[in-house]
C-alpha positions as CSV (number, residue, x, y, z in Angstrom):
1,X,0.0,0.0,0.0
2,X,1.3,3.5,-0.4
3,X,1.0,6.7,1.9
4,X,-2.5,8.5,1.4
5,X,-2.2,11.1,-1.4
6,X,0.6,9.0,-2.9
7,X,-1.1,7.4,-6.5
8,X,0.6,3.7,-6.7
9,X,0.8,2.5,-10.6
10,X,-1.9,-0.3,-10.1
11,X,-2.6,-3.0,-12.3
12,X,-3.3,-2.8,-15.9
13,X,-6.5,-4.9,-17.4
14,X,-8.7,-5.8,-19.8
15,X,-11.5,-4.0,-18.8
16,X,-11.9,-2.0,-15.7
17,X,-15.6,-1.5,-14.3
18,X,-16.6,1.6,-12.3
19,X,-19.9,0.6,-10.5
20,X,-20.6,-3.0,-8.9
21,X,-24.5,-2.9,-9.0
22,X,-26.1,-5.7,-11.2
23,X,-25.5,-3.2,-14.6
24,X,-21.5,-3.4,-13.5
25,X,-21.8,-7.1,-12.1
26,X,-23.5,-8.4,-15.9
27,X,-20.7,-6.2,-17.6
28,X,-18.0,-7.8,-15.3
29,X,-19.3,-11.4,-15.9
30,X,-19.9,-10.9,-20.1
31,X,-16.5,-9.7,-20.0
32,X,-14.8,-12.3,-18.4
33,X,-17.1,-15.3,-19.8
34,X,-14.8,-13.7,-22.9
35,X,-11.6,-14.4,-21.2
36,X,-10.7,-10.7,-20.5
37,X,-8.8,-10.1,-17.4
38,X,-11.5,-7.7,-15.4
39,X,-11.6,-5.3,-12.5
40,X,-14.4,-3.4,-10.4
41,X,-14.4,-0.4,-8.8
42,X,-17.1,0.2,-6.0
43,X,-17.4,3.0,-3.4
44,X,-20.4,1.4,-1.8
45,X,-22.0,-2.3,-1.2
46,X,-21.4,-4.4,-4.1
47,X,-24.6,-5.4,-5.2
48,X,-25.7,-1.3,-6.0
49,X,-29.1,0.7,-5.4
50,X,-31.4,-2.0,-6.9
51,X,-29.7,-5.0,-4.5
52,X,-30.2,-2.1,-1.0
53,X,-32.1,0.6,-1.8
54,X,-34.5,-0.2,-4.6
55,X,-35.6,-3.0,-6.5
56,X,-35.2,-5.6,-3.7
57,X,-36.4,-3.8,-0.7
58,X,-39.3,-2.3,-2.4
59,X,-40.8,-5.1,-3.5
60,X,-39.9,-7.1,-0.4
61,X,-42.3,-4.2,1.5
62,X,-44.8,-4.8,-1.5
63,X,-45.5,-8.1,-1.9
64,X,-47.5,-8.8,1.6
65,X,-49.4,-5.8,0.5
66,X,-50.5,-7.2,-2.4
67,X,-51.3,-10.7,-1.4
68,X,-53.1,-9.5,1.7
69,X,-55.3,-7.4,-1.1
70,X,-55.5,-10.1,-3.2
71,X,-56.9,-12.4,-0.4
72,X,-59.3,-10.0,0.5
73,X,-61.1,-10.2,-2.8
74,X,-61.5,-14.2,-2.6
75,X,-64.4,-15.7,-1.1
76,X,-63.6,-17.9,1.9
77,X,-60.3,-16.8,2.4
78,X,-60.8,-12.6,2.5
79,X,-62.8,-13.1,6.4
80,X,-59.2,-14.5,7.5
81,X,-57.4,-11.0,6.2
82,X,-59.3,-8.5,7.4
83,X,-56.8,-7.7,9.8
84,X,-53.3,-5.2,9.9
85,X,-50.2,-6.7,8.2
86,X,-47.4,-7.9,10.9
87,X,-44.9,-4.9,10.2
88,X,-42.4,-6.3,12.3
89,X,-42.6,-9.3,10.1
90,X,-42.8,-7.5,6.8
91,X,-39.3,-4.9,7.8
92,X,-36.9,-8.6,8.3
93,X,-38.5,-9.7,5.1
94,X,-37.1,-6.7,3.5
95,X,-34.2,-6.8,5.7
96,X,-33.3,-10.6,4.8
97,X,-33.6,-9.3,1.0
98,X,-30.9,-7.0,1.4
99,X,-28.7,-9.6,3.3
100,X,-28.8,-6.8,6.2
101,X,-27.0,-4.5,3.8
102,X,-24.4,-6.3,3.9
103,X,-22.5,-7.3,0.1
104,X,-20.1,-10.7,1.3
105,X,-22.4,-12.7,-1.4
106,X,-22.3,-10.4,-4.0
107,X,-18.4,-9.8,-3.4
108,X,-18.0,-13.6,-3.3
109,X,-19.9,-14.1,-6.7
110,X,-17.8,-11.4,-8.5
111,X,-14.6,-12.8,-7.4
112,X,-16.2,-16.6,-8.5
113,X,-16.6,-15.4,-12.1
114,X,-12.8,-14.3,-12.3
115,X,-13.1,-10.4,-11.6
116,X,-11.3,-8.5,-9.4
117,X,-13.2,-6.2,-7.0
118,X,-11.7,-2.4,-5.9
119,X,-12.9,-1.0,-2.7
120,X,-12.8,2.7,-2.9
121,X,-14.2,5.7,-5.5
122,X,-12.9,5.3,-8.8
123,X,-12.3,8.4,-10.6
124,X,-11.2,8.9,-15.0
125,X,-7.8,10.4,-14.7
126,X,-7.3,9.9,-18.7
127,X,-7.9,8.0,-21.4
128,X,-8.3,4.3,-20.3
129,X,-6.6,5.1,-17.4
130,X,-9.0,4.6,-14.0
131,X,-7.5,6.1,-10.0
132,X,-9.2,4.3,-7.1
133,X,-9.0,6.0,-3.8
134,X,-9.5,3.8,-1.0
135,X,-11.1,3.7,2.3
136,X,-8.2,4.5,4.0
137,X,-7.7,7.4,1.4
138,X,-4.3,5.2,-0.4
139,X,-4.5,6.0,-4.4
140,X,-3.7,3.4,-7.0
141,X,-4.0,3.5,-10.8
142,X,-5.2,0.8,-12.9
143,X,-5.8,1.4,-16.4
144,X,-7.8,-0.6,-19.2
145,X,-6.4,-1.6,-22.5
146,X,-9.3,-2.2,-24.2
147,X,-12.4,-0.4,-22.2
148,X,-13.7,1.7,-19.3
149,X,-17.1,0.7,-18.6
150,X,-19.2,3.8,-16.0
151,X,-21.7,1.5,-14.5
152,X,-22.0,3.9,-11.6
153,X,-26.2,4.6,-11.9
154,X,-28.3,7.2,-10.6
155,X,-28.9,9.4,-7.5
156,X,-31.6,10.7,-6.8
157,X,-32.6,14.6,-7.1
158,X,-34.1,16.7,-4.0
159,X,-35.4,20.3,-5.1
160,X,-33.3,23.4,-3.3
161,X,-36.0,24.5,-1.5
162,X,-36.6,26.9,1.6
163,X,-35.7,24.9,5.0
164,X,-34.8,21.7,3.0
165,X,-31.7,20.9,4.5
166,X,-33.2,21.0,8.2
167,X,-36.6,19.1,6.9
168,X,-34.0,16.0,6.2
169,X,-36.3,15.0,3.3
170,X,-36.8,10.9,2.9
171,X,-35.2,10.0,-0.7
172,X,-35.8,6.3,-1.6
173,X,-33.2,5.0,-0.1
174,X,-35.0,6.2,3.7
175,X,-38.1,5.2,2.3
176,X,-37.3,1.5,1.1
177,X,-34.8,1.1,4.1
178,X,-37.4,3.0,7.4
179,X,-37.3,0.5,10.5
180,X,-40.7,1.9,11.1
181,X,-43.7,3.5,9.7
182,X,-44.2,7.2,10.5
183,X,-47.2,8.0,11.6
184,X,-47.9,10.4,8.7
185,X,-46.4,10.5,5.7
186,X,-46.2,12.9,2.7
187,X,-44.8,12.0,-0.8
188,X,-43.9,14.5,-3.6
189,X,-44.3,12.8,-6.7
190,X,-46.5,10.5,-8.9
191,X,-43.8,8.3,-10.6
192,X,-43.0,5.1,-9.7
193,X,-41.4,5.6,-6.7
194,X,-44.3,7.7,-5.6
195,X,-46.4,5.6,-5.9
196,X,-45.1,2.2,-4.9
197,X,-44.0,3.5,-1.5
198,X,-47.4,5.3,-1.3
199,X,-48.8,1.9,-1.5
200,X,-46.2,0.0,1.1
201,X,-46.5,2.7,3.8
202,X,-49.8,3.6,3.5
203,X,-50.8,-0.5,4.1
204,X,-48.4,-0.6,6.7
205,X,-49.7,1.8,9.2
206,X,-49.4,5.6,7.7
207,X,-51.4,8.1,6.8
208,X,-50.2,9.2,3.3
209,X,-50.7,12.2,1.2
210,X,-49.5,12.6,-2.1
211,X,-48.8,15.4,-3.6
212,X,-48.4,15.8,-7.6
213,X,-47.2,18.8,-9.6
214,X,-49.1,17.5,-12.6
215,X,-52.8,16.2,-13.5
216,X,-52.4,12.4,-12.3
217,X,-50.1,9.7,-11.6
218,X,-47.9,7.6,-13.7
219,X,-47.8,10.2,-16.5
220,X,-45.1,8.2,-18.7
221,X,-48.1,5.3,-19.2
222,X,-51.5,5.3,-20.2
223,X,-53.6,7.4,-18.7
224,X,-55.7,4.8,-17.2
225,X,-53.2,3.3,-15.8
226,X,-53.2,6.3,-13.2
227,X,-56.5,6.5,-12.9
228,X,-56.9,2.8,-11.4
229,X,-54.0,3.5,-9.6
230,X,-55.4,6.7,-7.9
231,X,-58.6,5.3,-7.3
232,X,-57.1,2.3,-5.5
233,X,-54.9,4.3,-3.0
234,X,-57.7,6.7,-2.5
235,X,-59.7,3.6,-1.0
236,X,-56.8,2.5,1.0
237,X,-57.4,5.9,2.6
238,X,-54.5,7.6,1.3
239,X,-55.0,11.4,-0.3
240,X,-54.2,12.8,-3.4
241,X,-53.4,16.5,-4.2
242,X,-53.1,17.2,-7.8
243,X,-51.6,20.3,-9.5
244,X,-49.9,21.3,-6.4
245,X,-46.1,22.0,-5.8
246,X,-44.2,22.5,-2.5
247,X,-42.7,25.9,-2.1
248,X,-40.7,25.5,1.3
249,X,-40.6,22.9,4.6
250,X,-40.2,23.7,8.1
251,X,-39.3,21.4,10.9
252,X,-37.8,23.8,13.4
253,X,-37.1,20.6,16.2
254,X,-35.5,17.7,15.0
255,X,-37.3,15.2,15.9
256,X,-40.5,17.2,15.4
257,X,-43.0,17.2,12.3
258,X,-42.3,18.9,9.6
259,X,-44.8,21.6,7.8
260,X,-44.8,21.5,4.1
261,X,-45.7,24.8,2.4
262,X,-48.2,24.6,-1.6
263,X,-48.4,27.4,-3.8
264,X,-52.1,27.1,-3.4
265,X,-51.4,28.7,0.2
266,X,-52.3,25.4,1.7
267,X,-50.1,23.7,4.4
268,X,-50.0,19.7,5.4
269,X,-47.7,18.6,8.6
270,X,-46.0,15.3,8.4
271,X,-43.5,13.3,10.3
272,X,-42.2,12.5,7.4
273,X,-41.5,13.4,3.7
274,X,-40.5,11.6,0.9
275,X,-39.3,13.1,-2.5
276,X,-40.1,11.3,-5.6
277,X,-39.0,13.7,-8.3
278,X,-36.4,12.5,-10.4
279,X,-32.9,10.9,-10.7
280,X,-29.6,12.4,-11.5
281,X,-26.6,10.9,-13.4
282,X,-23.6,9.6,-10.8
283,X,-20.7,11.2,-12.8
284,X,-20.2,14.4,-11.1
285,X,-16.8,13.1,-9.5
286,X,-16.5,10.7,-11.8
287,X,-13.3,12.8,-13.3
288,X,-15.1,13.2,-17.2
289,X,-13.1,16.7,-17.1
290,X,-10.1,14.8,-17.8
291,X,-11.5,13.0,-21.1
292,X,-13.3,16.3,-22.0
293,X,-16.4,15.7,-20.9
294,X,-18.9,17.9,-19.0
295,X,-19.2,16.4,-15.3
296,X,-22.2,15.5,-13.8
297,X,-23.4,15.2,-17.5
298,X,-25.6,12.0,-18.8
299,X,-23.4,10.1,-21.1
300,X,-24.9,9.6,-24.8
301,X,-23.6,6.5,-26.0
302,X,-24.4,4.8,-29.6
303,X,-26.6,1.4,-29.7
304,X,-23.6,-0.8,-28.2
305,X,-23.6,1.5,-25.4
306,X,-19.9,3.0,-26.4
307,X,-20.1,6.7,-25.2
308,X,-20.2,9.0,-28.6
309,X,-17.0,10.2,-29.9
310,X,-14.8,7.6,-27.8
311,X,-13.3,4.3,-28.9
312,X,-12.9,2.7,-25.4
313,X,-15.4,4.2,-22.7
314,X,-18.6,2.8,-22.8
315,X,-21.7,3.9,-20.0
316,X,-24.3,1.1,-19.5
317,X,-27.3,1.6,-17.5
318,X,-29.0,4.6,-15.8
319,X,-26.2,6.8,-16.2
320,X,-27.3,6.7,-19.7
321,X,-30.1,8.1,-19.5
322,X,-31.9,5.2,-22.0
323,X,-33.5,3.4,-19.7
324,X,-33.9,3.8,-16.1
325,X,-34.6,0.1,-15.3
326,X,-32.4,-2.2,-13.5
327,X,-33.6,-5.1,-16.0
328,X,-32.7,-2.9,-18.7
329,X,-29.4,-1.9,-17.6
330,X,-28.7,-5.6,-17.2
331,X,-29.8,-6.0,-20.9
332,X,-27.4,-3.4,-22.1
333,X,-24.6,-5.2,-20.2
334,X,-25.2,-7.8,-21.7
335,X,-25.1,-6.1,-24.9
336,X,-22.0,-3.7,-24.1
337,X,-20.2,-6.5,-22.9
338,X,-20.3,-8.6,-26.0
339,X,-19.6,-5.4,-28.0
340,X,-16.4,-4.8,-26.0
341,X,-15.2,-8.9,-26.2
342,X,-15.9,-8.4,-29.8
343,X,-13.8,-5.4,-30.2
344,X,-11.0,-6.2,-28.2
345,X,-10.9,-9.5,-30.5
346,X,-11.0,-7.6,-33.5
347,X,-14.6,-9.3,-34.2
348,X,-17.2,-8.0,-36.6
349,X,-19.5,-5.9,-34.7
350,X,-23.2,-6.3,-35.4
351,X,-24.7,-3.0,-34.3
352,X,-28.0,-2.9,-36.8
353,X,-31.1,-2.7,-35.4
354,X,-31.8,-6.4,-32.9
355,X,-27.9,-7.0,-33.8
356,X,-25.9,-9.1,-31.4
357,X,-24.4,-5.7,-30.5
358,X,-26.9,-2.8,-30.3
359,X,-29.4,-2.5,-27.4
360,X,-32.7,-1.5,-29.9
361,X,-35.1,-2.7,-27.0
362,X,-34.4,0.5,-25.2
363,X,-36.5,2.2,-27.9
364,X,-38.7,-0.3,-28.9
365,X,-39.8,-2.5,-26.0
366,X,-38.7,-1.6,-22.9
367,X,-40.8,-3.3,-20.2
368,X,-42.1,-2.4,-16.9
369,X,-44.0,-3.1,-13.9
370,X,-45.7,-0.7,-11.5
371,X,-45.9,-3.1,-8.2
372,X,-49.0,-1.3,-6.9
373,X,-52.5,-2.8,-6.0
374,X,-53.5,-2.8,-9.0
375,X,-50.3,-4.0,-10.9
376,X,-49.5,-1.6,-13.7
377,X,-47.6,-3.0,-17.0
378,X,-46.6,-1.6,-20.1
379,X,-44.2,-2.6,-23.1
380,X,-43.1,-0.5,-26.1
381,X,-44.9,2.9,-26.9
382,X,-48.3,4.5,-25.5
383,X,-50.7,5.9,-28.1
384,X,-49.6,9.0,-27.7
385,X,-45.7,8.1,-28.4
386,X,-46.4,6.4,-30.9
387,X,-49.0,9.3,-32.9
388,X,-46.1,11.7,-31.7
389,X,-43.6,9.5,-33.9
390,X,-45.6,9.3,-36.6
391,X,-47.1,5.9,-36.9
392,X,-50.8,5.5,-37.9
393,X,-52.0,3.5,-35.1
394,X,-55.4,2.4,-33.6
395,X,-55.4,1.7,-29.9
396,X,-57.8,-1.4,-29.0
397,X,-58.9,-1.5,-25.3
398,X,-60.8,-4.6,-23.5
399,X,-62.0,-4.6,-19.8
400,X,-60.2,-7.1,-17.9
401,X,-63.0,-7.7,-15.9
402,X,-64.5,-9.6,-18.6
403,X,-62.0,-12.2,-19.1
404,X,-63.3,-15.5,-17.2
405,X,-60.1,-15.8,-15.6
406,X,-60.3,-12.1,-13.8
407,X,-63.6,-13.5,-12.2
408,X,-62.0,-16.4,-10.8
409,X,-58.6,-14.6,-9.8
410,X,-60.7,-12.0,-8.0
411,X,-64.5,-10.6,-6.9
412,X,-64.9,-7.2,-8.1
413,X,-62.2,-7.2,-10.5
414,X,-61.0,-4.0,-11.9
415,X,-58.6,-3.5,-14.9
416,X,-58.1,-2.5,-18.1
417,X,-56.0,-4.1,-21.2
418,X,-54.8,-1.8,-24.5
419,X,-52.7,-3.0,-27.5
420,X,-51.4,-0.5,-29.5
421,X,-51.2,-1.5,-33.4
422,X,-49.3,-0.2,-36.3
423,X,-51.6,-0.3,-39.2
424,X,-49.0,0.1,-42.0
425,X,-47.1,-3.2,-40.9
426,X,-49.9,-5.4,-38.4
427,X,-47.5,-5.7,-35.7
428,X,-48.2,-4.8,-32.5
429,X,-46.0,-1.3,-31.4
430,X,-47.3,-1.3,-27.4
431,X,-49.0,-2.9,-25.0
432,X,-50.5,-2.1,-21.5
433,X,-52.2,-3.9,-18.5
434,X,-53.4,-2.7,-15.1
435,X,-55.1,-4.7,-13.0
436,X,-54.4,-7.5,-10.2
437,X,-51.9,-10.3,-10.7
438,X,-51.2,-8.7,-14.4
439,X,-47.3,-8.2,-14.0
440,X,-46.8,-11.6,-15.3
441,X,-48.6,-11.4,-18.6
442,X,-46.1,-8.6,-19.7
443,X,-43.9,-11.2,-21.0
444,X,-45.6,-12.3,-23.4
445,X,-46.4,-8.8,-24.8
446,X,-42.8,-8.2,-24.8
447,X,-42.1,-11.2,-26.9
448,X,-44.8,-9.9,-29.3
449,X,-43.2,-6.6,-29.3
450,X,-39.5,-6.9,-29.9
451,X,-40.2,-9.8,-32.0
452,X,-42.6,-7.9,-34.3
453,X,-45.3,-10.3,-34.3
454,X,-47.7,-10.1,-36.9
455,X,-51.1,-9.7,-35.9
456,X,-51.8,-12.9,-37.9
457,X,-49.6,-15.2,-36.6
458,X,-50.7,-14.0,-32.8
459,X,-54.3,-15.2,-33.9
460,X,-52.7,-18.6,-33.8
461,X,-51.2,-18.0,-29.9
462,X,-53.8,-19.8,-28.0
463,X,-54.3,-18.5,-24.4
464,X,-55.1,-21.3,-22.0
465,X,-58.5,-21.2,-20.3
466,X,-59.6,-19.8,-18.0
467,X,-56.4,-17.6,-17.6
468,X,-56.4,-13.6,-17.3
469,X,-54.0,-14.6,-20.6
470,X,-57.1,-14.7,-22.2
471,X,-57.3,-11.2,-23.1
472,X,-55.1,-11.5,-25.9
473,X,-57.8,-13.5,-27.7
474,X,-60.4,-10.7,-27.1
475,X,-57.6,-7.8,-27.6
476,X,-57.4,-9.6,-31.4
477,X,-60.8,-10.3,-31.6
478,X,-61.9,-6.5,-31.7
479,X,-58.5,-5.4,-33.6
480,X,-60.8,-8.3,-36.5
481,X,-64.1,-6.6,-35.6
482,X,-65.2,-10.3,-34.9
């Protein structure tokens, strides 16, 4: 080891990884599956936000939520689950999902497949050329001869508001890692995030109020899809406050409530408040200076994820900007990685459109599930993408409630299917599904998606009955007008 502030010459590689999180990890493993010598560079838990902070522990808080609803809408079993949720019981769960927030697995599972793991921040300090401070504040250099892959994600953004700093705002990483419920909570924003925790707190003991800057939630799907979504929380008994924005907080004791301030005038007092407004690219330290690049900048990257107007640095996940989805930063690892084993082979490169090397899913059917009661679901483009791009479309809608298999899932089943069609070609450009125990039929729309499945061979897909599946046969059937 060398003195702190000393930089030690380090070890050259293959390729050197900045970010351990599962985008890093899959880049790591498609690298060395390769056979190029590999090293990663983390300044946190191996393992990243989705393994501690998001994925996991969100839907670890979820899923009892969701079942116990579930339950409730089944006759002979809904008298047993009229009761409150254990929330001791629920916070291990969680806890056992993020191995205590502790990383020895991951770690062990990156060193299995051959790479070398960095503790410490890494930092560009030239072209292929990667300086890791440690812990203990000790420098070395270790420098890449065929690529730099930035896996380093997201962070997310907190508005600079009057008394924010005292307030001590809840981000997600307080809101998916609480040991407790506060007694009321208040959450800024209608995305995702927003709404997922809305749902896990509000179940597990708090009074929530949401408050959204825009008309409704989930504004990046259908429409609908927020509607059921808002209606659903509403009768869980949390609020919603639409076209409303928080001007300043106030929590003058520390361990006191905190007063949020609207711009209608209005005030609401919580214990807590969480901010769901958006996520920021992890590459303000990141040293991009160095290679000319503007820090704290997203990094714009070609189909094979190679970062424009560089032949050796390549950004794969969040920090892209493409994609904010832990399953599709996993893809584009996957992706990236073969890319950079083909290059450093001197390999042709396939990088047209569903090539071996270009990541065309992040335009054309990027899936996702909203883990709310109802489940939201959606593939590829929304009407209005897809009349914004310029396709002539016609949007076909069915009520999942009127699929056999919705009746038996569920009494008083509520949902709502849409397939979105490009006339010119007969193949199927989005699709969406809200309703209960729907986030497993987004598969198959995501096969029919990316794989451009014509409308006539999907006649010939038989759904098995009586399955909720069974809305693809009645989703066809009114695209035939039969």
């Amino acid at each position: 080891m060398t003195d702190a502030g000393k930089i030690s010459e380090g070890s050259s590689y293959d390729v050197v990884v900045i970010g351990a999180g599962p985008v890093g990890e899959n880049v790591a493993d498609r690298a060395r599956a390769a056979g190029l010598t590999t090293a990663v560079v983390e300044s946190e838990l191996v393992g990243g936000e989705c393994s501690y902070w998001a994925c996991m522990p969100s839907k670890a808080l979820l899923r009892p939520v969701v079942a116990r609803a579930d339950a409730r809408r089944v006759p002979g079993l809904s008298a047993a689950v009229q009761g409150p949720l254990d929330v001791g019981a629920v916070l291990a769960k969680r806890d056992e999902e993020t191995s205590h927030w502790k990383d020895d697995g991951q770690v062990a599972w990156l060193e299995s497949v051959g790479a070398d793991v960095h503790r410490g921040t890494g930092r560009l300090t030239g072209p292929r050329e990667v300086t890791v401070t440690a812990p203990d504040g000790t420098e070395h250099r270790l420098t890449a001869r065929h690529a730099v892959a930035v896996c380093t994600g997201t962070r997310a953004v907190v508005p600079a508001l009057p008394g924010i700093a005292e307030a001590r705002p809840w981000t997600s990483r307080e809101a998916t890692s609480a040991k407790e419920a506060p007694g009321r909570l208040v959450v800024v924003g209608g995305g995702v995030v927003g709404v997922e925790m809305a749902t896990a707190w509000q179940a597990l003991g708090s009074e929530v109020t949401l408050l959204i800057r825009g008309g409704g939630l989930l504004p990046k799907m259908e429409p609908f899809a927020g509607e059921l979504v808002a209606d659903a929380l509403r009768e869980a008994g949390a609020k919603i406050r639409t076209g409303v924005s928080v001007t300043a907080l106030h929590r003058p004791a520390p361990d006191g409530p905190v007063t949020v301030e609207l711009d209608d005038g209005d005030r609401v007092e919580a214990d807590e408040i969480l901010f769901a407004t958006g996520r920021a690219p992890r590459t303000g330290e990141l040293g991009l200076e160095t290679i000319g690049l503007e820090p704290g900048s997203w990094l714009t990257v070609d189909d094979s994820c190679l970062v424009e107007g560089t032949d050796w640095l390549y950004a794969v996940g969040d920090v892209n900007h493409r994609a904010l989805l832990t399953h599709q930063g996993k893809y584009q690892a996957r992706i990236a990685g073969a890319a950079i084993a083909a290059r450093a082979a001197k390999a042709p490169v396939d990088t047209a459109p569903w090539g071996a090397h270009a990541a065309t899913a992040d335009h054309a059917a990027v899936p996702q599930v909203v883990f709310t009661d109802p489940e939201a679901a959606s593939v590829g483009l929304t009407l209005a993408e897809a009349e914004r791009a310029g396709h002539r479309v016609r949007a076909v809608d069915h009520d999942l409630a009127a699929v056999a298999g919705s009746g038996l899932y569920a009494d008083g089943y509520r949902g709502r299917a849409r397939m979105i069609v490009d006339l010119d070609r007969e193949i199927l450009l989005g699709v969406t599904f809200v309703g209960p125990g729907i986030g497993e039929l987004l598969h198959s729309a995501t096969v029919a998606v990316a794989g451009e499945v014509p409308i006539a061979r999907l006649w010939h897909a038989v759904p098995a009955y009586p399955t909720i599946s069974e809305v693809w046969l009645r989703l066809l059937e009114s695209f035939r007008g039969q």
